[in-house]
N, C-alpha and C positions, 0 to 999 in steps of 0.2 A: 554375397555378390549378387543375388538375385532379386536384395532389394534394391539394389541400384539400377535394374534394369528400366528404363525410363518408357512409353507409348513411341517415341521419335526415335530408340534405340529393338526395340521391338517390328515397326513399320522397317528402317532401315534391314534389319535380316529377312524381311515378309522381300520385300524388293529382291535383295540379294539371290535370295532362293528361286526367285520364278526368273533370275538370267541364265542363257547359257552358258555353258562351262567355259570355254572361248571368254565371253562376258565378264566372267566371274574373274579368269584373270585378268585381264584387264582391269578390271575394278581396283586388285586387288596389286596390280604393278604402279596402279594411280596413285593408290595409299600409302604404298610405299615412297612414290617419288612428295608428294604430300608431307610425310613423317620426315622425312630426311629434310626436306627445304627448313619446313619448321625449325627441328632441330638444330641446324647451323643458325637459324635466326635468333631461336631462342639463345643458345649459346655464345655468339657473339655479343646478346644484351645483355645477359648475367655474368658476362665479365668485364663487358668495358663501359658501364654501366653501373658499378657496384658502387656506392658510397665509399665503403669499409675499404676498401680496395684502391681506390680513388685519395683516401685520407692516406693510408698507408703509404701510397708512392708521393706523395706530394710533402709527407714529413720526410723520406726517404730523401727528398729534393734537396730541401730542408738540410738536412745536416751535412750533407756533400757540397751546399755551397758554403759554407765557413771554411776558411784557411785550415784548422785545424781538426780533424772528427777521430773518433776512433774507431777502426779498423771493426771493434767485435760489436760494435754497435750498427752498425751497418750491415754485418751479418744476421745477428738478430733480426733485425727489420724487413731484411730480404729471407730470411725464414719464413718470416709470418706470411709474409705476402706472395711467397711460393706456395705454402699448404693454404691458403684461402684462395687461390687463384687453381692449383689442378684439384681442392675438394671441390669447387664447383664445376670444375668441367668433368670431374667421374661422375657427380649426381646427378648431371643432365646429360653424360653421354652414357650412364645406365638405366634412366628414365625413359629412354629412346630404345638402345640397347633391348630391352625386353619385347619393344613393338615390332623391331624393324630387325629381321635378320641380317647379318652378319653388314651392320650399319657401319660408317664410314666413319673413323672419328673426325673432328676437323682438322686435317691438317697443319692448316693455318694456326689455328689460334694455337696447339700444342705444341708446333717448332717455334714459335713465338714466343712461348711462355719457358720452352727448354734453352733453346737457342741464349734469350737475355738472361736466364738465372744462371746458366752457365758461363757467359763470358765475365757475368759480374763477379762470381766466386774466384773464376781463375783470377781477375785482378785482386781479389781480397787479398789470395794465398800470396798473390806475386809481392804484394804491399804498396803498390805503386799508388800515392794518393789521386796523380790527376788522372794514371787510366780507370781508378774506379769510380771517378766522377764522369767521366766520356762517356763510360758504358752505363750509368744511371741516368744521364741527360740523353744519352741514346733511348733506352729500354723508356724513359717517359716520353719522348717524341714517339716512337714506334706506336706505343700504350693510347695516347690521344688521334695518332692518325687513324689506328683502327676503331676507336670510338667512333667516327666521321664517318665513317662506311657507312651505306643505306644498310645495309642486314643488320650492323648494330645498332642501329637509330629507334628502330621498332618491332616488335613482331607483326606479322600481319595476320587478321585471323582468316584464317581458310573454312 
């Protein structure tokens, strides 16, 4: 660890140390609100933003618009793209998670990603072909509006 202490990481504690306590949190409610903005930005790009993720919903599309699909293959596909969709938001909200006590998850992106996996499964189980395509042509509209969103468009570097 102490070889990665950098001159610019070194001066920044030289600083830290000669403010007052007062100062110090302040500084230190700044970097929090800092770490948390990031993190929702980050996060909203490393999901709606993902190629692999992207491909996956859009063969997803794919097979629900044919007349005929089956049922366990549309499961399968919304498997994949449920465990690549919350492995990325545990890795970036325990990446943060370590920085930033007791950090917010987002929200948003999690009853998003709960909210559609779960209305598509209930249509699975139900077997309804066209409610399980309402609710894929739903979860891919939802999926590209939040892509549009400024926080998923970039991160900004602070």
């Amino acid at each position: 660890m102490f070889g990665d202490i950098s001159t610019g990481d070194i001066e920044l504690l030289n600083a830290f140390s000669n403010l007052t306590s007062s100062a110090q949190k302040e500084f230190k409610d700044y970097l929090r609100y800092l770490l948390c903005k990031q993190y929702k930005k980050e996060l909203m790009s490393a999901i709606f933003h993902n190629q692999l993720l992207h491909s996956l919903l859009q063969s997803l599309l794919h097979i629900v618009e044919r007349d005929e699909f089956q049922i366990q293959l549309i499961e399968k596909r919304l498997s994949q793209i449920k465990e690549l969709y919350f492995g990325i938001f545990e890795k970036i909200h325990i990446k943060y998670s370590e920085l930033v006590d007791g950090l917010d998850s987002s929200e948003l992106v999690k009853e998003f990603g709960s909210n559609s996996f779960d209305s598509i499964n209930r249509a699975c189980k139900i077997g309804n072909r066209i409610l399980i395509r309402m609710e894929i042509v739903e979860f891919y509209e939802g999926y590209y509006k939040l892509a549009q969103k400024k926080d998923a468009r970039k991160i900004v570097a602070v």
